[in-house]
N, CA, C and O atoms as CSV, one atom per row, in Angstrom:
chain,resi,resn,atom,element,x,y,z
A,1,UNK,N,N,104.953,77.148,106.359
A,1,UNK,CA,C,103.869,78.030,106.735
A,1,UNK,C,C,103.819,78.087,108.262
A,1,UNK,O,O,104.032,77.019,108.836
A,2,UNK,N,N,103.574,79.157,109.002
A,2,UNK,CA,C,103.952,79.615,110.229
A,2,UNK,C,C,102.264,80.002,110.174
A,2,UNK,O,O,101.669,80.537,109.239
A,3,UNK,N,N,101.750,79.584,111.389
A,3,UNK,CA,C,100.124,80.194,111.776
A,3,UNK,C,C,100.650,81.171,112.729
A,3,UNK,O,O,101.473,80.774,113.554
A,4,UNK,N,N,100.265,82.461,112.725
A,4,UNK,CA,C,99.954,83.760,113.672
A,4,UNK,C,C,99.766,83.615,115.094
A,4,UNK,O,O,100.122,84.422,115.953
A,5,UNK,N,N,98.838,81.883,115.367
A,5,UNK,CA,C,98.448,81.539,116.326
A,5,UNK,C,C,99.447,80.923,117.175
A,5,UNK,O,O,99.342,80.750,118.389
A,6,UNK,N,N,100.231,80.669,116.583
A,6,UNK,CA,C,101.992,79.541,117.128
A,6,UNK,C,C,102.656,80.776,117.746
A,6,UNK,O,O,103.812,80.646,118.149
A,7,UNK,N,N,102.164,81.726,117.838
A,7,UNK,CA,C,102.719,82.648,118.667
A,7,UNK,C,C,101.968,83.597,120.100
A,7,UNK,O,O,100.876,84.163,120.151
A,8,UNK,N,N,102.898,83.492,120.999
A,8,UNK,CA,C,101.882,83.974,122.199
A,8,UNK,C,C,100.849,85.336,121.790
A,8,UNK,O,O,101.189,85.740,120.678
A,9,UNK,N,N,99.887,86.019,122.264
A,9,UNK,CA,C,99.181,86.920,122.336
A,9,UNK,C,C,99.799,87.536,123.270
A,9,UNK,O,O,99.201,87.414,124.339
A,10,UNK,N,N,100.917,88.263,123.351
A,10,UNK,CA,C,101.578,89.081,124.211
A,10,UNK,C,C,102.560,89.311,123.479
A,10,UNK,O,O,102.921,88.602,122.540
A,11,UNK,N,N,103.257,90.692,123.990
A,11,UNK,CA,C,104.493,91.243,123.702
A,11,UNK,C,C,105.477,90.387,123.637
A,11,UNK,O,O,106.146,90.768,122.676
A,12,UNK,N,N,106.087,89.229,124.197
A,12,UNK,CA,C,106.496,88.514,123.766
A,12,UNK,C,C,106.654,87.586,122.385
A,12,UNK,O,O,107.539,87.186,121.629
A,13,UNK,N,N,105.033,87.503,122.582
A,13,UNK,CA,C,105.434,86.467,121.046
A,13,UNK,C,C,105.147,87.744,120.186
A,13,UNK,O,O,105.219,86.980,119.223
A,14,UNK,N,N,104.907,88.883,119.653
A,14,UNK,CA,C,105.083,89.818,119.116
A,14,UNK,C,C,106.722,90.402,118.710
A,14,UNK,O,O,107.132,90.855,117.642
A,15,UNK,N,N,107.445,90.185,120.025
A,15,UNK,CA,C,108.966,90.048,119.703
A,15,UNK,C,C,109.515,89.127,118.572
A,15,UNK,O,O,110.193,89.317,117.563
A,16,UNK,N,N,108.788,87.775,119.318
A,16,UNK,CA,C,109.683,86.565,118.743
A,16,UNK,C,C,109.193,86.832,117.162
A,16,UNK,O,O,110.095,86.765,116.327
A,17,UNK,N,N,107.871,87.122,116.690
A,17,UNK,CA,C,107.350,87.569,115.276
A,17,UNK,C,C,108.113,88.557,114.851
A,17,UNK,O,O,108.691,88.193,113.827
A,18,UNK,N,N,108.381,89.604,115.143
A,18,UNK,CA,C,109.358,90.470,114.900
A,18,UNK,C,C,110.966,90.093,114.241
A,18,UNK,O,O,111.728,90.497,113.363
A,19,UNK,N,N,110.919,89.438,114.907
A,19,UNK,CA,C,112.536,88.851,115.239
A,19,UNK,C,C,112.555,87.814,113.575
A,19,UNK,O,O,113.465,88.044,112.779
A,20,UNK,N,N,111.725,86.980,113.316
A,20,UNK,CA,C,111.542,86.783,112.560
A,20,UNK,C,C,111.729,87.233,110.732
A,20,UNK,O,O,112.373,86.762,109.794
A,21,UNK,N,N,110.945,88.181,110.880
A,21,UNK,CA,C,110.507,88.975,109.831
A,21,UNK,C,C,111.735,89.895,109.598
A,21,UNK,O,O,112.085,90.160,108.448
A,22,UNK,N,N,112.494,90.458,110.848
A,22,UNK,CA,C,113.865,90.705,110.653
A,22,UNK,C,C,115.208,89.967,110.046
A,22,UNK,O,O,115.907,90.319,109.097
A,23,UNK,N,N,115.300,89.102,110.706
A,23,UNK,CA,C,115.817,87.847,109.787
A,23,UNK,C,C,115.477,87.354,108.503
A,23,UNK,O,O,116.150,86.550,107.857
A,24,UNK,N,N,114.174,87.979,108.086
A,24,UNK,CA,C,113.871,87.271,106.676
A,24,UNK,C,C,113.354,85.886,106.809
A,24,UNK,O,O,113.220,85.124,105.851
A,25,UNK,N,N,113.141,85.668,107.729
A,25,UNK,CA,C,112.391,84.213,107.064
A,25,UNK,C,C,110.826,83.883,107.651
A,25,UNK,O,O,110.263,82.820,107.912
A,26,UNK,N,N,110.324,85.542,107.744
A,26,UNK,CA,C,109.170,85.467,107.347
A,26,UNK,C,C,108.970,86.527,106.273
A,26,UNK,O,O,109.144,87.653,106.738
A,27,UNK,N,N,108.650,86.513,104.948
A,27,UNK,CA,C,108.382,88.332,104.271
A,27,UNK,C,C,107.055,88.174,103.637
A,27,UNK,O,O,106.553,89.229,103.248
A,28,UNK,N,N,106.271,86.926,103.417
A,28,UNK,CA,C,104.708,87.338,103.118
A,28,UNK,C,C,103.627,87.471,104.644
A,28,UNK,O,O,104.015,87.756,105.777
A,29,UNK,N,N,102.458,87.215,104.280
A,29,UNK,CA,C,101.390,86.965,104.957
A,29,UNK,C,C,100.678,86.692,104.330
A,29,UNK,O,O,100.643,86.994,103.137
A,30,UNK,N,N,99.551,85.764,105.166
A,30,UNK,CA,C,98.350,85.229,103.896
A,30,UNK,C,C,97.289,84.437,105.117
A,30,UNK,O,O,97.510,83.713,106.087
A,31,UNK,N,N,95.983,85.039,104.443
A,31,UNK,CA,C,95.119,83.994,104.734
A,31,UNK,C,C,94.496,83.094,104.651
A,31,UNK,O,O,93.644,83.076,103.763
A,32,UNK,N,N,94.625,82.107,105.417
A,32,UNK,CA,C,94.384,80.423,105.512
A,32,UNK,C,C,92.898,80.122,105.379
A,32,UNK,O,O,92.508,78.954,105.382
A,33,UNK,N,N,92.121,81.073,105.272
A,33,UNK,CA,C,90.652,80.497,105.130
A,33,UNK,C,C,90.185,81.358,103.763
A,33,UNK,O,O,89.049,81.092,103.368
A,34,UNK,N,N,90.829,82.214,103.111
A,34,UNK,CA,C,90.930,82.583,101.821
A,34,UNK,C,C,91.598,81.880,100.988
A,34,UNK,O,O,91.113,81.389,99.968
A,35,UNK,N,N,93.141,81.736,101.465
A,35,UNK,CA,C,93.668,80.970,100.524
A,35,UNK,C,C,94.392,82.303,99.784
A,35,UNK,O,O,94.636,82.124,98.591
A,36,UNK,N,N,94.793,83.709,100.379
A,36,UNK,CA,C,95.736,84.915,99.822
A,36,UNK,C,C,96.675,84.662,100.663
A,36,UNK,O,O,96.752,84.076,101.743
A,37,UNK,N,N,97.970,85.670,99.389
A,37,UNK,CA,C,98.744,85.786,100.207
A,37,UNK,C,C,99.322,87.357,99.569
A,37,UNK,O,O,98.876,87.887,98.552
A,38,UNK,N,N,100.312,87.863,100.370
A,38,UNK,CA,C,100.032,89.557,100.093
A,38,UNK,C,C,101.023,89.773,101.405
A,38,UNK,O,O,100.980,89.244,102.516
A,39,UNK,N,N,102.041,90.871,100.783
A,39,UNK,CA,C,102.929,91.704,101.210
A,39,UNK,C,C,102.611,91.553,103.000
A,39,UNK,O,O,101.634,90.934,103.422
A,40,UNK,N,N,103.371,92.063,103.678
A,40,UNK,CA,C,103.079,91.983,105.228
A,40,UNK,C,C,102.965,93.477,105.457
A,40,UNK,O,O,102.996,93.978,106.581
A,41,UNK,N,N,102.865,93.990,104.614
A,41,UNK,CA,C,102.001,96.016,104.834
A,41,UNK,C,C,101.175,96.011,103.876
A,41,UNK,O,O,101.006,97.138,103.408
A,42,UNK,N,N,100.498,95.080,103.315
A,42,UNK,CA,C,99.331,95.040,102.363
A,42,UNK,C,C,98.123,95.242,103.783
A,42,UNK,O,O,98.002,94.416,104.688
A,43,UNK,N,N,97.253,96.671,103.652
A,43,UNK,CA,C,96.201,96.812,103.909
A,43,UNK,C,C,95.112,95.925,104.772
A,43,UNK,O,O,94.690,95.919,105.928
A,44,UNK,N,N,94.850,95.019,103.299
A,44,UNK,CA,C,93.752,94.194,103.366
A,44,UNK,C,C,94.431,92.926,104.468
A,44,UNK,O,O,93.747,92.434,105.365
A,45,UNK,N,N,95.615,92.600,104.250
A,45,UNK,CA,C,96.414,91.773,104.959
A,45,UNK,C,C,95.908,91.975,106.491
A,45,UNK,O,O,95.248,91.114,107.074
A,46,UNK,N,N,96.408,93.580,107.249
A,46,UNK,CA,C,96.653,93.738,108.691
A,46,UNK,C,C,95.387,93.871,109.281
A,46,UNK,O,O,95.265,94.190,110.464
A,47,UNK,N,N,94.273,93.608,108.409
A,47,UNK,CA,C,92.962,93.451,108.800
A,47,UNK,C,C,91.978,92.402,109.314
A,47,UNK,O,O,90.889,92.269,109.871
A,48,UNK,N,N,92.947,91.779,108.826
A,48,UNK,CA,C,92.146,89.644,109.320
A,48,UNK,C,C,92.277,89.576,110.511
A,48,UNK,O,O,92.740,90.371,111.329
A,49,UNK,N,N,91.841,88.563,110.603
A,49,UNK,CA,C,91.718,88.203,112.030
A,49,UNK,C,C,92.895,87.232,112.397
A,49,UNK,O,O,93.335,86.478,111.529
A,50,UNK,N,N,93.391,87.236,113.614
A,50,UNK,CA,C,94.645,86.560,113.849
A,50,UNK,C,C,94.422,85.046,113.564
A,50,UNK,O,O,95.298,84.391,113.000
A,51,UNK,N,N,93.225,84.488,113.966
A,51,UNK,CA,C,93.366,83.188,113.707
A,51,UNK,C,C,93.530,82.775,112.221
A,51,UNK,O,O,94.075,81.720,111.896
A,52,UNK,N,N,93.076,83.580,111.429
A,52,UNK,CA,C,92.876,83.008,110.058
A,52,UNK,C,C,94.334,83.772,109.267
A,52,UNK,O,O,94.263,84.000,108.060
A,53,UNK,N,N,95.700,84.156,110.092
A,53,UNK,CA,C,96.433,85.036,109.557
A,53,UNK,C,C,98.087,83.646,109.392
A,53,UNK,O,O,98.626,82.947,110.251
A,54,UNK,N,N,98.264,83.756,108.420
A,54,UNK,CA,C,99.806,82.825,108.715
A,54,UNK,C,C,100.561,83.544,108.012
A,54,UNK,O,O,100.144,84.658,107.696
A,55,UNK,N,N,102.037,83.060,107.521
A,55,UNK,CA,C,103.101,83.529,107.138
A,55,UNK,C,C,103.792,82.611,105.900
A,55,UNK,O,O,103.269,81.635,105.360
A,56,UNK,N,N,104.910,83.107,105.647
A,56,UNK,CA,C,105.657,82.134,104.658
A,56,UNK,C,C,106.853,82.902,104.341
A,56,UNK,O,O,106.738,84.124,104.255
A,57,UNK,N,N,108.136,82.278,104.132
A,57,UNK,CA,C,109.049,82.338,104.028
A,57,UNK,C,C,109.326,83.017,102.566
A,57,UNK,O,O,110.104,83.930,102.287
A,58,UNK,N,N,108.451,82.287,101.735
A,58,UNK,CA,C,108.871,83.046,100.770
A,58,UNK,C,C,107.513,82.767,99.593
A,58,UNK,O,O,106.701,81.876,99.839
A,59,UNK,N,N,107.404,83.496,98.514
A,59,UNK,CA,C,106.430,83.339,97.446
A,59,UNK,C,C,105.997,81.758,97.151
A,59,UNK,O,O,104.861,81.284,97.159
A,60,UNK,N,N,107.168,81.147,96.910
A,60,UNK,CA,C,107.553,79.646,96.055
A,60,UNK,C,C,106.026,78.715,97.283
A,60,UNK,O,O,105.080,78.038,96.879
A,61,UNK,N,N,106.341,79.040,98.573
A,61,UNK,CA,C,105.995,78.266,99.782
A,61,UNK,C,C,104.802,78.593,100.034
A,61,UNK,O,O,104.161,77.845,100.772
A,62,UNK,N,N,104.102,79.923,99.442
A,62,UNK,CA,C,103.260,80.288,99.181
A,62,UNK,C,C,102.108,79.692,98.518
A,62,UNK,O,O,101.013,79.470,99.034
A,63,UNK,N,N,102.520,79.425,97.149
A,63,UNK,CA,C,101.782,79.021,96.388
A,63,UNK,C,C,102.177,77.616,96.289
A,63,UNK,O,O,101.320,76.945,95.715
A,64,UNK,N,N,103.199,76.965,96.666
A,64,UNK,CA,C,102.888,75.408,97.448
A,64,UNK,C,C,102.305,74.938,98.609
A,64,UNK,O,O,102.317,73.741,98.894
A,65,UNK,N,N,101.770,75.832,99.338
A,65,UNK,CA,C,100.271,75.560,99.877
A,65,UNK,C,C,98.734,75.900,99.827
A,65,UNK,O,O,97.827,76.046,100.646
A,66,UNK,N,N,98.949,75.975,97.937
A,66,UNK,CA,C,97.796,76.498,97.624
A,66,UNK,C,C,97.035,77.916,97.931
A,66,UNK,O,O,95.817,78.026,98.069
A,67,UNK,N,N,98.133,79.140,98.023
A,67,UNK,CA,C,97.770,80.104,97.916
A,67,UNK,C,C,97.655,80.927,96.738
A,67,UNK,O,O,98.225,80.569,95.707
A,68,UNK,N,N,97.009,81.944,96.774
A,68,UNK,CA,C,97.217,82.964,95.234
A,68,UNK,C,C,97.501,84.653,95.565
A,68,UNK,O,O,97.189,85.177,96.635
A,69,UNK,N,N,97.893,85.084,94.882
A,69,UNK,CA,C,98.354,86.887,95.059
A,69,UNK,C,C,97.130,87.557,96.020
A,69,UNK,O,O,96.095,87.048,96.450
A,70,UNK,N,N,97.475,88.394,96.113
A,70,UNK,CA,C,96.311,89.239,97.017
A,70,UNK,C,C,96.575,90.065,95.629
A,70,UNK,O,O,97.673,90.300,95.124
A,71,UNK,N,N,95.039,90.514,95.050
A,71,UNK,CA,C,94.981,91.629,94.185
A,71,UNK,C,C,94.875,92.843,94.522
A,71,UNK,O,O,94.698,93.657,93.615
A,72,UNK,N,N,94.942,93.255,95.739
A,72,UNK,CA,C,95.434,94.695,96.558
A,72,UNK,C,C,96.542,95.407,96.325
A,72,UNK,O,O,96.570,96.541,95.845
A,73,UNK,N,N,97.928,94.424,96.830
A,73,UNK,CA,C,99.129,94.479,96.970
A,73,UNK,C,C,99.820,93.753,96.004
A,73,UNK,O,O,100.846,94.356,95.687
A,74,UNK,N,N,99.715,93.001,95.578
A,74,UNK,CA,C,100.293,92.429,94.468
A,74,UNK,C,C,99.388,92.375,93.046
A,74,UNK,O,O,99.248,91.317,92.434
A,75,UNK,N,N,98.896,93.421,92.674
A,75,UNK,CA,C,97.899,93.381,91.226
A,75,UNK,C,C,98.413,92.324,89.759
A,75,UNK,O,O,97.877,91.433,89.100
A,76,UNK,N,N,99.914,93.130,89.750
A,76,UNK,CA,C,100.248,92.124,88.567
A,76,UNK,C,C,100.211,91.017,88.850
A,76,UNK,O,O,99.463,90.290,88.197
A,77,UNK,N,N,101.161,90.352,90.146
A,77,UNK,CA,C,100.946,89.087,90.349
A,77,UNK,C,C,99.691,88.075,89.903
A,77,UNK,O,O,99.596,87.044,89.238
A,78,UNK,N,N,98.608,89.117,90.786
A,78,UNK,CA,C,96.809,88.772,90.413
A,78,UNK,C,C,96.657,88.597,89.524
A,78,UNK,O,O,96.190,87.508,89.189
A,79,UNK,N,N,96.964,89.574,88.604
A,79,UNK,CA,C,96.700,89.557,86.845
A,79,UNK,C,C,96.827,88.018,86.429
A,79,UNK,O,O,96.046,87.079,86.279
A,80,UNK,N,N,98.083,88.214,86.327
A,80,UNK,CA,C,98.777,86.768,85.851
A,80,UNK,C,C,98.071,85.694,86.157
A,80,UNK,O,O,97.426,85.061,85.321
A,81,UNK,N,N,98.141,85.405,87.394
A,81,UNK,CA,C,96.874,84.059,88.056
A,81,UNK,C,C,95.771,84.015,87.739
A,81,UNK,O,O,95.229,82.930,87.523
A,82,UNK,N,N,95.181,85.080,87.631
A,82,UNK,CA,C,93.575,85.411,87.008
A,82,UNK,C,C,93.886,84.942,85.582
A,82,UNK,O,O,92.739,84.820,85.153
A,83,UNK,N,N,94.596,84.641,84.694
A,83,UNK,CA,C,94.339,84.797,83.399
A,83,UNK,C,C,95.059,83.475,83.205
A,83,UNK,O,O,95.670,83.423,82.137
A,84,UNK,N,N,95.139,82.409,83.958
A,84,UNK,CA,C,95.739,80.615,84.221
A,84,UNK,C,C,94.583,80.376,84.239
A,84,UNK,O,O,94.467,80.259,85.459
A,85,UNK,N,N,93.220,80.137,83.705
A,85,UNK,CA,C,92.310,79.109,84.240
A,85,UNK,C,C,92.518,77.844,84.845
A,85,UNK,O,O,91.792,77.529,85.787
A,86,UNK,N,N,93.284,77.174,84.497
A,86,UNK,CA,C,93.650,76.015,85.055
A,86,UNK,C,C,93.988,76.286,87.057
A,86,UNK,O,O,93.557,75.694,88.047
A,87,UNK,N,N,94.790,77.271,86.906
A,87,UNK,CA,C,95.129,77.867,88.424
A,87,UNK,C,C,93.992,77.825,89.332
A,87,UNK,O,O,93.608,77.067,90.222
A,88,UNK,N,N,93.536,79.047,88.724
A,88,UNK,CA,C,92.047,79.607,89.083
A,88,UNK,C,C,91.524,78.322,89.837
A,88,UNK,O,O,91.806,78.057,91.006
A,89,UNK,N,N,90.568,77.414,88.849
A,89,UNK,CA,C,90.226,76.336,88.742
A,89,UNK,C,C,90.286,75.668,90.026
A,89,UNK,O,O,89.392,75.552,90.864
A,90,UNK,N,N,92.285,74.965,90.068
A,90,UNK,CA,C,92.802,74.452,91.276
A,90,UNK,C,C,92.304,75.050,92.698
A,90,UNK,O,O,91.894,74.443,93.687
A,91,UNK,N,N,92.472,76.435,92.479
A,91,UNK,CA,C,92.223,77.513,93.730
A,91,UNK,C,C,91.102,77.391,94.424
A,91,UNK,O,O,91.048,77.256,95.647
A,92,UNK,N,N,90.074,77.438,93.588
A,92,UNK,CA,C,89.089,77.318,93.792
A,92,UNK,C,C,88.168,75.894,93.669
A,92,UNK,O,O,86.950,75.863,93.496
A,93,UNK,N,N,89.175,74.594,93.820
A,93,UNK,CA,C,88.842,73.377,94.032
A,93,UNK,C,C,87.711,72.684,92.643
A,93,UNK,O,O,87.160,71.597,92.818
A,94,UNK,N,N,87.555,73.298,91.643
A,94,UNK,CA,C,86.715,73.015,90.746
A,94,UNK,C,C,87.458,71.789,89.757
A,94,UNK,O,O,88.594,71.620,89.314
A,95,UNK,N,N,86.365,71.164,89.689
A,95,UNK,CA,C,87.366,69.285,89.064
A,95,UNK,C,C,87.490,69.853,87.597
A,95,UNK,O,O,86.985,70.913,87.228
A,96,UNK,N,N,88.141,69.106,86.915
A,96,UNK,CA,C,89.116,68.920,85.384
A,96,UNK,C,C,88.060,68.726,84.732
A,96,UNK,O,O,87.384,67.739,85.021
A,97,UNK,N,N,87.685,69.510,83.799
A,97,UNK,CA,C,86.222,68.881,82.924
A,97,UNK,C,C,86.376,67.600,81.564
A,97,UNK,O,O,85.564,67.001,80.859
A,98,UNK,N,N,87.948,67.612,81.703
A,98,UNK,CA,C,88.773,67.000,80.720
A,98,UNK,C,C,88.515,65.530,81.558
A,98,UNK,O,O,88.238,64.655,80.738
A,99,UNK,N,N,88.526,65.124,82.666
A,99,UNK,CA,C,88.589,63.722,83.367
A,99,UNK,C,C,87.110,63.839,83.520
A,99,UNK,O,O,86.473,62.939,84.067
């Protein structure tokens, strides 16, 4: 996971982000105080605020830091997760009613 913020506020680090995402080894975005993650031309995505904006290499890295679909840009994805209670659950930090 790459924070938005690890990069200068200038054309520069706008390059080096660039440069990146060209190479492929950035292709989501997601936010860190939501806990989404969603296409890097998802809408709702280019709207956050930089501090709360990071990256990821790939889906897998995504949701191994406890992220979930953006239901904007990725609906089915959403679907699917929405209908895991157990997921849900995790996502949203709620304890095991089973323990």
């Amino acid at each position: 996971m790459i924070r938005h913020t690890d990069f200068e506020a200038s054309f520069a680090g706008n390059v080096k982000l660039h440069r990146l995402i060209q190479a492929e080894a950035i292709t989501l975005g997601g936010n860190l105080k939501l806990k989404i993650y969603g296409t890097l031309a998802c809408r709702s995505g280019k709207r956050m605020l930089r501090k709360n904006r990071v990256f990821f290499k790939s889906e897998t890295e995504a949701i191994h830091n406890g992220f979930r679909p953006c239901g904007h840009c990725l609906p089915e994805k959403y679907r699917q997760w929405k209908t895991n209670p157990e997921r849900v659950a995790d996502h949203f930090g709620i304890p095991d009613s089973a323990g």
